[in-house]
Structures are given as C-alpha cells and as structure tokens.
mmCIF file of the N, C-alpha and C atoms, coordinates in Angstrom:
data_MODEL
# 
_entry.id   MODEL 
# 
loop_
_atom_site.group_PDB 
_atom_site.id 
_atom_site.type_symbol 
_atom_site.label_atom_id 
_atom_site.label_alt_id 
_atom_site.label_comp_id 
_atom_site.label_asym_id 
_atom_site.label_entity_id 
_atom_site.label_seq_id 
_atom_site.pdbx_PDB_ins_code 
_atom_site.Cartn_x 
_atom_site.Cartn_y 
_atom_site.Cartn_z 
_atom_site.occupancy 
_atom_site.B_iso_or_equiv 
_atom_site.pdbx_formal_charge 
_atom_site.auth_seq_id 
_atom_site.auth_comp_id 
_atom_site.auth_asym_id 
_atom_site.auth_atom_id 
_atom_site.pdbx_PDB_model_num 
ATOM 1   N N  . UNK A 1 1  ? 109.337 95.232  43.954 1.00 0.00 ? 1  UNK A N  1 
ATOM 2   C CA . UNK A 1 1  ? 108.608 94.335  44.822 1.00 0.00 ? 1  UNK A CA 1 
ATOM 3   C C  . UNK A 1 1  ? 107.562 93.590  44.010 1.00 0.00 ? 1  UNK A C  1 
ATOM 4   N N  . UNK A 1 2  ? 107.018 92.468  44.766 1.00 0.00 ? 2  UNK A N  1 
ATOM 5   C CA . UNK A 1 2  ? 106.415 91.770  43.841 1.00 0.00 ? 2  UNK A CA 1 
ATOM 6   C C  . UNK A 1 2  ? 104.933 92.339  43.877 1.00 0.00 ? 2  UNK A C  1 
ATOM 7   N N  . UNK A 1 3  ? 104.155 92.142  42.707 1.00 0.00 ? 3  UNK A N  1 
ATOM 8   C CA . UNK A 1 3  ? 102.353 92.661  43.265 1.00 0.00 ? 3  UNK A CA 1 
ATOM 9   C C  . UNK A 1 3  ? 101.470 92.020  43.134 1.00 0.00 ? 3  UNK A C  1 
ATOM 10  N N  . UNK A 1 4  ? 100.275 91.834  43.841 1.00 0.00 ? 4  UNK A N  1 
ATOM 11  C CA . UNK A 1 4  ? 99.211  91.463  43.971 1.00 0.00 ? 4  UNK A CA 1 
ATOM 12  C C  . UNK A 1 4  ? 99.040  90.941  42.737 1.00 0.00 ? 4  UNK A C  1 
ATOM 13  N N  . UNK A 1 5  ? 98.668  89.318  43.223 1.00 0.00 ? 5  UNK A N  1 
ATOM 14  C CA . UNK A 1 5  ? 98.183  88.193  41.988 1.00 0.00 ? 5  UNK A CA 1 
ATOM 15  C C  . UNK A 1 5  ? 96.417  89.240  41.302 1.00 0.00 ? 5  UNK A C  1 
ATOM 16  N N  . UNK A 1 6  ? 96.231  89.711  41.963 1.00 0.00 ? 6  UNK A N  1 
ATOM 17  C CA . UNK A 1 6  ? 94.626  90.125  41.600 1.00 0.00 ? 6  UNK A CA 1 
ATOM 18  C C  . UNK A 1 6  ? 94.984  91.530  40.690 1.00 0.00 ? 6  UNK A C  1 
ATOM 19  N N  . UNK A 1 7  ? 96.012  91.875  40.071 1.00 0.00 ? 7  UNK A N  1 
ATOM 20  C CA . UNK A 1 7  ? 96.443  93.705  40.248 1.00 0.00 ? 7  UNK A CA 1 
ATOM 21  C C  . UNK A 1 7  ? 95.823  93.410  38.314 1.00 0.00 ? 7  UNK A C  1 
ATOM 22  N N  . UNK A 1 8  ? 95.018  94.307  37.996 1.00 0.00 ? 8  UNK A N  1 
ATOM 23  C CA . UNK A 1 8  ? 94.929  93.955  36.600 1.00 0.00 ? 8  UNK A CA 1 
ATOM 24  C C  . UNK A 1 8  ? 95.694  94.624  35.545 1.00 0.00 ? 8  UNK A C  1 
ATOM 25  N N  . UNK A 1 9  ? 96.367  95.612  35.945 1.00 0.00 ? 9  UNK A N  1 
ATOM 26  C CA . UNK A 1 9  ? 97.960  96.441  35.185 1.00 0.00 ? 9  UNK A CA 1 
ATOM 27  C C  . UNK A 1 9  ? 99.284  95.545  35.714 1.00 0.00 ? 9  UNK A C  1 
ATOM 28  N N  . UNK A 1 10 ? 99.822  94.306  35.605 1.00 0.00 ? 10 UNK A N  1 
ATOM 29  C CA . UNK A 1 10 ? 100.519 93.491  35.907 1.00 0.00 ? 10 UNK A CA 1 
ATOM 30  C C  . UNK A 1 10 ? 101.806 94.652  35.329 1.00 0.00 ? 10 UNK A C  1 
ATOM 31  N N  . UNK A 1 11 ? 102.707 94.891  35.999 1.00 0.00 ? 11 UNK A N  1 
ATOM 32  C CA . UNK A 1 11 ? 104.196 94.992  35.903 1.00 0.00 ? 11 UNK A CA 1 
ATOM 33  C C  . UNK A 1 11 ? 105.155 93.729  35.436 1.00 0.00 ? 11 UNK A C  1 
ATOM 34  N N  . UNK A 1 12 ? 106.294 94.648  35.044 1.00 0.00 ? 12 UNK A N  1 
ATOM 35  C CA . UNK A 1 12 ? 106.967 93.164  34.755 1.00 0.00 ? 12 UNK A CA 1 
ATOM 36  C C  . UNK A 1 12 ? 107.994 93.444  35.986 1.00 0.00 ? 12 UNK A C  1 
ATOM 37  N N  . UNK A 1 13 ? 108.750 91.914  36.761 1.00 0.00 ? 13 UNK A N  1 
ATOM 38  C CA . UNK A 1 13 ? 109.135 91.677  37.598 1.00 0.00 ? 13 UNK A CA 1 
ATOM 39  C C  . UNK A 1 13 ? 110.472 91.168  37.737 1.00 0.00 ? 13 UNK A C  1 
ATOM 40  N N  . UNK A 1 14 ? 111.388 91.559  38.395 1.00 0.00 ? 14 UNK A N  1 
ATOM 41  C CA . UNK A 1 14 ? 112.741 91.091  38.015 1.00 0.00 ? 14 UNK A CA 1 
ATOM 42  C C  . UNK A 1 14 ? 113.247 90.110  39.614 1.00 0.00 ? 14 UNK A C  1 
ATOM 43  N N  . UNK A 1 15 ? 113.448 89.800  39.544 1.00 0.00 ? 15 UNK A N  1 
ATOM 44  C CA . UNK A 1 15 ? 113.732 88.640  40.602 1.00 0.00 ? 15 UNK A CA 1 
ATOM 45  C C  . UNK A 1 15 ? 115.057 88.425  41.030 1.00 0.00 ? 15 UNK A C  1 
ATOM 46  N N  . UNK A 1 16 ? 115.977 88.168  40.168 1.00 0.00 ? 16 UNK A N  1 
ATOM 47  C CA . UNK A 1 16 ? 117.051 88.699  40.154 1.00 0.00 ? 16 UNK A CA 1 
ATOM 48  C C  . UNK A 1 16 ? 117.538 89.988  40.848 1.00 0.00 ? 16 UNK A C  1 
ATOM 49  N N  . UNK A 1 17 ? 117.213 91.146  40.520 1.00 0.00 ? 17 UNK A N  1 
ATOM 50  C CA . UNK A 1 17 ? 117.180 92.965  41.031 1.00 0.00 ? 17 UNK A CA 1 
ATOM 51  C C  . UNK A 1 17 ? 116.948 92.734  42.465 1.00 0.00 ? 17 UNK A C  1 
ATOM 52  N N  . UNK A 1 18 ? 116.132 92.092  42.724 1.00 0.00 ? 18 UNK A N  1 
ATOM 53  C CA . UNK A 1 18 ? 114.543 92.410  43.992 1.00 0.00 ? 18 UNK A CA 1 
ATOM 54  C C  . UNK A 1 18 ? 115.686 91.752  45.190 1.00 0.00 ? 18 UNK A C  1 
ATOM 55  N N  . UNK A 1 19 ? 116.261 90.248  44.699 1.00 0.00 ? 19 UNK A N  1 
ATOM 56  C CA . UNK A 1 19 ? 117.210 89.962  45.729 1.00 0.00 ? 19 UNK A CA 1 
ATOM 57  C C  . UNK A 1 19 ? 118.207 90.297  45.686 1.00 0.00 ? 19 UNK A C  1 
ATOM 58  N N  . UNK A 1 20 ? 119.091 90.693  44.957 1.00 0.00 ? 20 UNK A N  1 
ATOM 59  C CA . UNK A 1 20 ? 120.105 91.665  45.033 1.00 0.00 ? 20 UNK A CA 1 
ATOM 60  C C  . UNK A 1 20 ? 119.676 92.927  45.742 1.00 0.00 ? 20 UNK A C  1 
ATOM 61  N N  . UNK A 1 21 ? 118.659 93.704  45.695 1.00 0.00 ? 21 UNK A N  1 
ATOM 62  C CA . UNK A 1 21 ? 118.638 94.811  46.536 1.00 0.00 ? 21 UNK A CA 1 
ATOM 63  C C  . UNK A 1 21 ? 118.024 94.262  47.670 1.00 0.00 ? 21 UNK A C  1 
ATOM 64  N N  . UNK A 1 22 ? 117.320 92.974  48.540 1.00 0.00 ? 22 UNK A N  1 
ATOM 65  C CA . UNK A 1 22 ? 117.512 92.345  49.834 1.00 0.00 ? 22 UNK A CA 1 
ATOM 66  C C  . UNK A 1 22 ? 118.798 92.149  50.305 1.00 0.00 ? 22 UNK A C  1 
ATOM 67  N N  . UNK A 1 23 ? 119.699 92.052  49.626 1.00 0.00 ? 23 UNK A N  1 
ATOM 68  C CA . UNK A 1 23 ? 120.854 91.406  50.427 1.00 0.00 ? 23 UNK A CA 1 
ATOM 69  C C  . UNK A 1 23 ? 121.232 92.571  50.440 1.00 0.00 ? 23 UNK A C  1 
ATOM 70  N N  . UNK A 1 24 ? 121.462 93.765  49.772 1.00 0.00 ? 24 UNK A N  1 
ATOM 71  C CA . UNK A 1 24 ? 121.761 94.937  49.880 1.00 0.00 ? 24 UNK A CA 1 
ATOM 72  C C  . UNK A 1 24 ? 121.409 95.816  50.935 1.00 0.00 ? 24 UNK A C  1 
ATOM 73  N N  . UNK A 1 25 ? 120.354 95.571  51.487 1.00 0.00 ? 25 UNK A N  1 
ATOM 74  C CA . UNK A 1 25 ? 119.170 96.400  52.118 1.00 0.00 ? 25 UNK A CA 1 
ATOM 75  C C  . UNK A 1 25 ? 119.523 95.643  54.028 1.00 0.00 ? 25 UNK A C  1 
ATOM 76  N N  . UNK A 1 26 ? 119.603 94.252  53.452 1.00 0.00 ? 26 UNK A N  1 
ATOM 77  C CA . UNK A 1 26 ? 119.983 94.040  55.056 1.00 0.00 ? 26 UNK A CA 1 
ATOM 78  C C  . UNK A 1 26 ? 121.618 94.121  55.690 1.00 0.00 ? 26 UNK A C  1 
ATOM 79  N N  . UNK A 1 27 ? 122.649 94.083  54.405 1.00 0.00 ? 27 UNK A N  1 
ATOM 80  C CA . UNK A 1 27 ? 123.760 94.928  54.564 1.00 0.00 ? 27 UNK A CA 1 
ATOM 81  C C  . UNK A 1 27 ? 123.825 96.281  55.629 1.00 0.00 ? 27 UNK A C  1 
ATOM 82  N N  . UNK A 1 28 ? 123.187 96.893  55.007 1.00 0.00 ? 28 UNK A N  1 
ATOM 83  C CA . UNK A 1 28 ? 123.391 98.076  55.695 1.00 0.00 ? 28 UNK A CA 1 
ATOM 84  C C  . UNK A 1 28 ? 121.926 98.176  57.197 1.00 0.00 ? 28 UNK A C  1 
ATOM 85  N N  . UNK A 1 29 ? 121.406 97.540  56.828 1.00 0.00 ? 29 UNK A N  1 
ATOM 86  C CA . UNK A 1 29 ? 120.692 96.770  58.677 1.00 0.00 ? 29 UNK A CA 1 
ATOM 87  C C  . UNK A 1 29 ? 121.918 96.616  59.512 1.00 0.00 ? 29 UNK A C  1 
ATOM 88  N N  . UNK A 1 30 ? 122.584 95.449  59.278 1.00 0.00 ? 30 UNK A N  1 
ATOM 89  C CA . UNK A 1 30 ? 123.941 95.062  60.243 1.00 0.00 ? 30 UNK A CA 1 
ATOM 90  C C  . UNK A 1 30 ? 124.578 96.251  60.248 1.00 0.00 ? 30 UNK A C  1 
ATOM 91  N N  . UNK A 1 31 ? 124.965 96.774  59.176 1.00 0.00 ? 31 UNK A N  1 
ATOM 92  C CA . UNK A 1 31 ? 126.268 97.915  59.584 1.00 0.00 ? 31 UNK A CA 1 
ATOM 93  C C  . UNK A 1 31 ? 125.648 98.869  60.281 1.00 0.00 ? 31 UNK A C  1 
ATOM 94  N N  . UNK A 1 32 ? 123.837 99.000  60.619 1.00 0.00 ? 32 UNK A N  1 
ATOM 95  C CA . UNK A 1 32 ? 123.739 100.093 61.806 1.00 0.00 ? 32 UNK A CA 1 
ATOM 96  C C  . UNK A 1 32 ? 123.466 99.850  62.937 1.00 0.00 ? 32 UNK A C  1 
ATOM 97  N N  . UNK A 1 33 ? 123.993 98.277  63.097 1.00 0.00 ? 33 UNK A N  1 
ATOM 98  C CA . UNK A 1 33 ? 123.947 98.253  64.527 1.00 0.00 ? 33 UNK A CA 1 
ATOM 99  C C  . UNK A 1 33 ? 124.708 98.452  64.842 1.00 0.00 ? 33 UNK A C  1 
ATOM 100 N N  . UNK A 1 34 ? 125.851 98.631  64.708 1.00 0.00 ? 34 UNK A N  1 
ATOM 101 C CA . UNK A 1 34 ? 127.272 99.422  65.338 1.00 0.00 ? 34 UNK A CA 1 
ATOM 102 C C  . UNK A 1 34 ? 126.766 100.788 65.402 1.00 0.00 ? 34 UNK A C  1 
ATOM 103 N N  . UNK A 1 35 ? 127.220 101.208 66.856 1.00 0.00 ? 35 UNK A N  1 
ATOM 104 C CA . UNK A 1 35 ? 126.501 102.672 67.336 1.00 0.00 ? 35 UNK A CA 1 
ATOM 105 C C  . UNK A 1 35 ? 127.519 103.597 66.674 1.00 0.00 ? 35 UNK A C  1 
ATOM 106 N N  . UNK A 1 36 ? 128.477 103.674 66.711 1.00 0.00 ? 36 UNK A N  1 
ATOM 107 C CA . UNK A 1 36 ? 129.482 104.439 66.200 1.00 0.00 ? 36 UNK A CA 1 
ATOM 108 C C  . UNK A 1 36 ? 129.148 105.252 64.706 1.00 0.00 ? 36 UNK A C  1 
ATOM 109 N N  . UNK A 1 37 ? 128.493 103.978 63.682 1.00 0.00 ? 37 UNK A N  1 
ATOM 110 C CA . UNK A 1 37 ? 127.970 104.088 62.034 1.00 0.00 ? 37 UNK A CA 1 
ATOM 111 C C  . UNK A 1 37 ? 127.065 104.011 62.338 1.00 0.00 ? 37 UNK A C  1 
ATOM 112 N N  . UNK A 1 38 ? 126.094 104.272 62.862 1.00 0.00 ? 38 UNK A N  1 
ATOM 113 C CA . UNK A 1 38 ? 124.634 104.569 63.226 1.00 0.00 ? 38 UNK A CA 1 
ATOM 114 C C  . UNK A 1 38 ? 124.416 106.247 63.879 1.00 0.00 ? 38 UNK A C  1 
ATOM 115 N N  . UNK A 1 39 ? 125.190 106.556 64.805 1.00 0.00 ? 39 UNK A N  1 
ATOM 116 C CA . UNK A 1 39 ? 125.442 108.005 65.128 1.00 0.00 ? 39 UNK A CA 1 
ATOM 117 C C  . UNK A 1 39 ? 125.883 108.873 64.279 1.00 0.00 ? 39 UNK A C  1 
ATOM 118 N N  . UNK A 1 40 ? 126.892 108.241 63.534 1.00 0.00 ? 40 UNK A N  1 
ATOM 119 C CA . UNK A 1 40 ? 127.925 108.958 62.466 1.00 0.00 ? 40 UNK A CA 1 
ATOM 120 C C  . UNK A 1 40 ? 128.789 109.697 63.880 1.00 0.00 ? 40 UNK A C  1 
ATOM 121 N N  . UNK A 1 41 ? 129.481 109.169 64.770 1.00 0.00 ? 41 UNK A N  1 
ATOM 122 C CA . UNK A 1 41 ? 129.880 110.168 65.467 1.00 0.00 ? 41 UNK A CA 1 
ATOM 123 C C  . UNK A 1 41 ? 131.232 110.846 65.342 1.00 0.00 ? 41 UNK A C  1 
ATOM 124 N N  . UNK A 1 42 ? 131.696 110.334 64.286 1.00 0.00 ? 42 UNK A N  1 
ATOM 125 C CA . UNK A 1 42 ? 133.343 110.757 63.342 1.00 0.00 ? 42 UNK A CA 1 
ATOM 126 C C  . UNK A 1 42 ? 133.156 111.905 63.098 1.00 0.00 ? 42 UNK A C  1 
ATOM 127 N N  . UNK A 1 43 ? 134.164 112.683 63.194 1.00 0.00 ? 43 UNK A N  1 
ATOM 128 C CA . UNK A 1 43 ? 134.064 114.249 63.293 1.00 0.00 ? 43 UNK A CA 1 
ATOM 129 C C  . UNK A 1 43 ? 134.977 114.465 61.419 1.00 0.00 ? 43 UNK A C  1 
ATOM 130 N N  . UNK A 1 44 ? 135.930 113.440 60.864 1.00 0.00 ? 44 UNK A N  1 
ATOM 131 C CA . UNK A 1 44 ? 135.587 113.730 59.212 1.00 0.00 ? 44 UNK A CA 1 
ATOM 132 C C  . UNK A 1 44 ? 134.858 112.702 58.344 1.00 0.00 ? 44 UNK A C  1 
ATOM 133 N N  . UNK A 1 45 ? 134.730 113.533 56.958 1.00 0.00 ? 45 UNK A N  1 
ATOM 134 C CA . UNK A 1 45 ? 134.499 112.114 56.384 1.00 0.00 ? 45 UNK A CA 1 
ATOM 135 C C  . UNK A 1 45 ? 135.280 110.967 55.970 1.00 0.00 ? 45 UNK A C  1 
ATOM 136 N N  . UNK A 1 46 ? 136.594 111.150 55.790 1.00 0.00 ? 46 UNK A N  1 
ATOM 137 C CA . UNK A 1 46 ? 137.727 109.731 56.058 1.00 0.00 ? 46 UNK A CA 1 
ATOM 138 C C  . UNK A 1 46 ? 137.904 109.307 56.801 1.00 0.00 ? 46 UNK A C  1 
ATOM 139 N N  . UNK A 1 47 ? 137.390 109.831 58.393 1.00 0.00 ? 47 UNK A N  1 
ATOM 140 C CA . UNK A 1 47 ? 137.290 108.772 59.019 1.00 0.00 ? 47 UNK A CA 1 
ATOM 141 C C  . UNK A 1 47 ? 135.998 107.969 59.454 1.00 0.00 ? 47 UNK A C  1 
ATOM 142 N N  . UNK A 1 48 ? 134.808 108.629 59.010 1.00 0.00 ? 48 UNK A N  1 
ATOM 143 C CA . UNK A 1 48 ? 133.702 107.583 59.148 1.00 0.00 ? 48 UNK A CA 1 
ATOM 144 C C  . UNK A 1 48 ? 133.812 106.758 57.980 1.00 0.00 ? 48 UNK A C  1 
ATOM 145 N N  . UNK A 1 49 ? 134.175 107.189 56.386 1.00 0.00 ? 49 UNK A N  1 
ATOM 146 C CA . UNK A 1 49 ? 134.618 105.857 55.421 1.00 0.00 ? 49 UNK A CA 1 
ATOM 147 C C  . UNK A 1 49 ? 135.818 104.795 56.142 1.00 0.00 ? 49 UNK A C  1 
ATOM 148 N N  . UNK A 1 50 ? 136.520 105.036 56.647 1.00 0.00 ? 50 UNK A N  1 
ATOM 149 C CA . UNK A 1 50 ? 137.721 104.159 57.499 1.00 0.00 ? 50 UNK A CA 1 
ATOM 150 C C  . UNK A 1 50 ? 136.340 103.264 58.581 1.00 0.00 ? 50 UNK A C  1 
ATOM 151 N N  . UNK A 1 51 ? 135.847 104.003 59.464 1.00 0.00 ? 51 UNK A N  1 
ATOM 152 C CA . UNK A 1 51 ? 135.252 103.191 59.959 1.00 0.00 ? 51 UNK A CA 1 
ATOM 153 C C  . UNK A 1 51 ? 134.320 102.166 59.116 1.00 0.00 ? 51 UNK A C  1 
ATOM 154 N N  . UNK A 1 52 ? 133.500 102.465 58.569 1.00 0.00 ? 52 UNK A N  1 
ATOM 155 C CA . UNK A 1 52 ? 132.680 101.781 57.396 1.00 0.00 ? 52 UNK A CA 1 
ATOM 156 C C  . UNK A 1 52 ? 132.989 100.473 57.000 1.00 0.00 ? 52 UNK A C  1 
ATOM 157 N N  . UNK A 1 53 ? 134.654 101.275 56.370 1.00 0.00 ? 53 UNK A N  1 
ATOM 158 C CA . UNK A 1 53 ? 135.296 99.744  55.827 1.00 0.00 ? 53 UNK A CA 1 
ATOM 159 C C  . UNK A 1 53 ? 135.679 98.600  56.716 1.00 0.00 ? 53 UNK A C  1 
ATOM 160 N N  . UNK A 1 54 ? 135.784 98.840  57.811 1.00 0.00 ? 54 UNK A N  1 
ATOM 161 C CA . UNK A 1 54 ? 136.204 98.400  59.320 1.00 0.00 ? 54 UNK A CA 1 
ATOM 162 C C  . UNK A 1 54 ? 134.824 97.565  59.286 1.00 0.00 ? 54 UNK A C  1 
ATOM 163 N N  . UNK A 1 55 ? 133.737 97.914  59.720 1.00 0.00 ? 55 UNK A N  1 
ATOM 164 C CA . UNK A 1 55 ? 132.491 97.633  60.055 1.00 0.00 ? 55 UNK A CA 1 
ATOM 165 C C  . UNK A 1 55 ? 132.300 96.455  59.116 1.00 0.00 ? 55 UNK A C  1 
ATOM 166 N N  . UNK A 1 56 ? 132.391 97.015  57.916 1.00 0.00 ? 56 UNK A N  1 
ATOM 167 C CA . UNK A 1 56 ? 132.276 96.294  56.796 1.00 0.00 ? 56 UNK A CA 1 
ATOM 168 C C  . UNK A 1 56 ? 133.065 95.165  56.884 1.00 0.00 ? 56 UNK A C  1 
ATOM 169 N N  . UNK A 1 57 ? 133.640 94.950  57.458 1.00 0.00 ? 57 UNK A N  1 
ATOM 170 C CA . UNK A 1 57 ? 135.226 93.900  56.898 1.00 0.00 ? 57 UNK A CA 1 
ATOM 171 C C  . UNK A 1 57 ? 134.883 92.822  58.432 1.00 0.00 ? 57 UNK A C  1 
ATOM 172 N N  . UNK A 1 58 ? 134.428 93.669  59.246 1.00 0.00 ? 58 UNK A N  1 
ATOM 173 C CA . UNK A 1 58 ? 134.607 92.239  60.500 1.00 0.00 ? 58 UNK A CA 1 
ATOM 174 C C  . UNK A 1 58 ? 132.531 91.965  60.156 1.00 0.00 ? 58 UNK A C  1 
ATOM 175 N N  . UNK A 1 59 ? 131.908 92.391  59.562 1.00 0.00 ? 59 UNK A N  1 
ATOM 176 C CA . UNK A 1 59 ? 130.157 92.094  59.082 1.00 0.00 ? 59 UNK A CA 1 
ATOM 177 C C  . UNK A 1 59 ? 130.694 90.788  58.350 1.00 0.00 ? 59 UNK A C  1 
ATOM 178 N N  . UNK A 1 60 ? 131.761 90.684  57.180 1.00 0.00 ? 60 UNK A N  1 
ATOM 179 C CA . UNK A 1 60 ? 131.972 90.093  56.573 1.00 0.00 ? 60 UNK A CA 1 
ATOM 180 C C  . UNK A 1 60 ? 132.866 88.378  56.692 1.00 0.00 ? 60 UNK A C  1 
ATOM 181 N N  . UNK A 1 61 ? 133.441 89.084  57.820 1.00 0.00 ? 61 UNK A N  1 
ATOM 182 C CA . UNK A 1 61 ? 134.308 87.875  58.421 1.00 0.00 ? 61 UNK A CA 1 
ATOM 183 C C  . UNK A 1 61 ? 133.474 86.823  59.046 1.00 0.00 ? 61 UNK A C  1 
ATOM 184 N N  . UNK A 1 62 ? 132.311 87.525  59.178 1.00 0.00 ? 62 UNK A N  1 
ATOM 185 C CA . UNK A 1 62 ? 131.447 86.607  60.281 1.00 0.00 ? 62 UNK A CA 1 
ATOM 186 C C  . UNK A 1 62 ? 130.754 85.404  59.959 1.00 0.00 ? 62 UNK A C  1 
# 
C-alpha cells in the first residue's frame, strides 16, 4: 500500500504489485457473492473447486 507523503522511513513502492493484488482482491469480492462459494456449502473438495471454476467462468463472461 502506498504511505504517507509525511512518513520519514519512506519504503520503496511497487505499483505494478499493489494493482495486480486490487484486481486480485476484488476477484474474489465477486466470487463471494454467490452464496453457495461464500457458505462453502459442498460437502467435497472437487466439488466446491468445480463450483469455483463455474463461478469463476460466468464472473468472467460478464
């Protein structure tokens, strides 16, 4: 994240990273509004990855 113009130990800042992990970060925002991948209510784990990719694939179509 970026820091305070006033911070006097300045970090170095990647900008590049920062929005790649935004678009990353609101990815998986959308995929929990589907209640299904938000509950996890799949009783294995191949089928909540099946759902996922599902979720994933019509997030994407849109």
């Amino acid at each position: 994240m970026p820091q305070r113009r006033n911070r006097l130990d300045r970090r170095p800042f990647d900008g590049a990273l920062f929005k790649a992990r935004h678009l990353i970060e609101n990815f998986f925002c959308k995929l929990k509004k589907f209640k299904r991948i938000a509950m996890r209510s799949d009783k294995t784990d191949r089928s909540f990855a099946a759902m996922i990719y599902l979720t994933a694939a019509i997030i994407n179509s849109r």
